[in-house]
Structure formats: C-alpha cells, structure tokens
C-alpha positions in Angstrom: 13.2 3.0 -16.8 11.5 6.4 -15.9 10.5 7.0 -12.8 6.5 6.4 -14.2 7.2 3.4 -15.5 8.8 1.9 -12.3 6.0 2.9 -10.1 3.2 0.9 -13.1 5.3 -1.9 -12.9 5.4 -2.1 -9.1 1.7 -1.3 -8.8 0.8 -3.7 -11.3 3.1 -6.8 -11.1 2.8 -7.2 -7.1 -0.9 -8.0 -5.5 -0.8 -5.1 -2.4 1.7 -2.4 -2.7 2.3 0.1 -0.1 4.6 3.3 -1.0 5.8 4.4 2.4 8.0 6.3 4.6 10.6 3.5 6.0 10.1 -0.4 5.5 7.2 -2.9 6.6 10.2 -3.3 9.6 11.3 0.1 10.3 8.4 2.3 8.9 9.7 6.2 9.4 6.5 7.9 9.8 3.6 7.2 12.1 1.0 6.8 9.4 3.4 4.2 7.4 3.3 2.2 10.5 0.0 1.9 10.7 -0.3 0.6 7.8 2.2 -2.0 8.1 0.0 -2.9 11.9 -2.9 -3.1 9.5 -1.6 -5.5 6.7 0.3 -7.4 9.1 -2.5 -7.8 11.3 -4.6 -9.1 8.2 -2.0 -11.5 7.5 -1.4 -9.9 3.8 1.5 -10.7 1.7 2.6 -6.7 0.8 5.1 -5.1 -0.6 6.4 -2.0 1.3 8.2 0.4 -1.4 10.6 3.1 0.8 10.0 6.5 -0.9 12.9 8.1 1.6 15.4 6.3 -0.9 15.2 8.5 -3.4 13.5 12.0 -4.0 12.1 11.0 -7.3 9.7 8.6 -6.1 8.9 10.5 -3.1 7.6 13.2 -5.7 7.1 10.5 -8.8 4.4 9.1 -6.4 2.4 11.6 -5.4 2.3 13.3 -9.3 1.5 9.2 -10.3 -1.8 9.7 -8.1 -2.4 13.1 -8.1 -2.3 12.5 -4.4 -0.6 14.6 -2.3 0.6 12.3 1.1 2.1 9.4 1.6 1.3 6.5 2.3 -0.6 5.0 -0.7 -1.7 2.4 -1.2 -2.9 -0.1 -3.9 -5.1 -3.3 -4.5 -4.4 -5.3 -7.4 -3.2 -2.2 -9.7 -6.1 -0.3 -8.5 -5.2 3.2 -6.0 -7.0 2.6 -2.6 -6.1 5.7 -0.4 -3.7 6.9 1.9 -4.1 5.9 6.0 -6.9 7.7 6.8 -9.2 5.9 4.2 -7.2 2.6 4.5 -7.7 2.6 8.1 -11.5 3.8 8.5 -12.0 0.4 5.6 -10.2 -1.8 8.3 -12.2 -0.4 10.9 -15.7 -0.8 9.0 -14.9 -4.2 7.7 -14.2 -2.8 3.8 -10.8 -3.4 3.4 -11.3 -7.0 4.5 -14.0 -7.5 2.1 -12.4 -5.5 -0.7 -8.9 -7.6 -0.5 -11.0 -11.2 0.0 -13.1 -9.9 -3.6 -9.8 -9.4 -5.1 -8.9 -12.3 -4.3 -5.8 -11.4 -2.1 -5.1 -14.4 0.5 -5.0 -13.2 4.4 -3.8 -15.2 7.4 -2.3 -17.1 5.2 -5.7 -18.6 3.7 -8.2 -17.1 0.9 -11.1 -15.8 3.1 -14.4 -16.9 1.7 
C-alpha cells in the first residue's frame, strides 16, 4: 500500500483522525498535545496516528494536504486544520458544532 493510499484509508475509514507528533498518551510536541486536551476534553472517540514512526508519513502528510505542519486534523474524511484553527473552533464553539453536525458522539452521547 503506498504511502497515499494509507493515509485515504485512515482519513476515511475512522470518524476523527489526528496525525501527530507522539500518541493521544505521550504526544511529543506541544501543539499535538493540545489537541489530544481538546478531543479528550470533548469526550471524542479519535484516532491519534504517530508521524515520528516513520519519515514517509511525516512527509506523506503534509504533501497529502498541501499543508505544511503537523498536527492535522480531520472530520469525517474532510481536512479541518492544524492547532491553531482547531483550537480557536473549540474556543468559539465551532468545533463542537461542526463534530455534533457530523454526527460524531462527545461525552460519550450524540449532542443534539
């Protein structure tokens, strides 16, 4: 499997993706862990995707987006942004409202 294809099968077979430096556990960069304090927070199911493992997807990610930093992250096979959008969306309310009309459960309960 090339290193495209991996990263569209990841983006589109799991609800919130987050390609990141570390793990949801251990995130290695500041930026990663804020996003794992956001989605956490929310109570989002996610799936944190290491791109210190292997130099291919570190760069296979950011030619994928055309997007130079990382983390990025995606809704529902859709590219969201990396932490400074993500987070400024938490902060104004957006990213709760964007994940509840995708239908993506938080706190462990479909907002409404």
């Amino acid at each position: 499997m090339s290193m495209k294809a991996f990263i569209e099968d990841q983006v589109k077979n799991n609800n919130v993706v987050v390609f990141m430096k570390g793990t949801p556990a251990f995130p290695q960069c500041g930026f990663s862990g804020q996003m794992a304090q956001i989605f956490d927070y929310l109570g989002v199911d996610y799936k944190g995707i290491n791109v210190l493992e292997d130099d291919d997807l570190r760069q296979g990610i950011k030619d994928y987006t055309n997007w130079p930093t990382v983390p990025q992250i995606y809704i529902k096979g859709e590219f969201v942004g990396g932490c400074d959008i993500v987070r400024e969306m938490f902060q104004q309310g957006e990213l709760q409202q964007h994940l509840t009309e995708k239908g993506i459960v938080m706190n462990g309960k479909a907002e409404a």
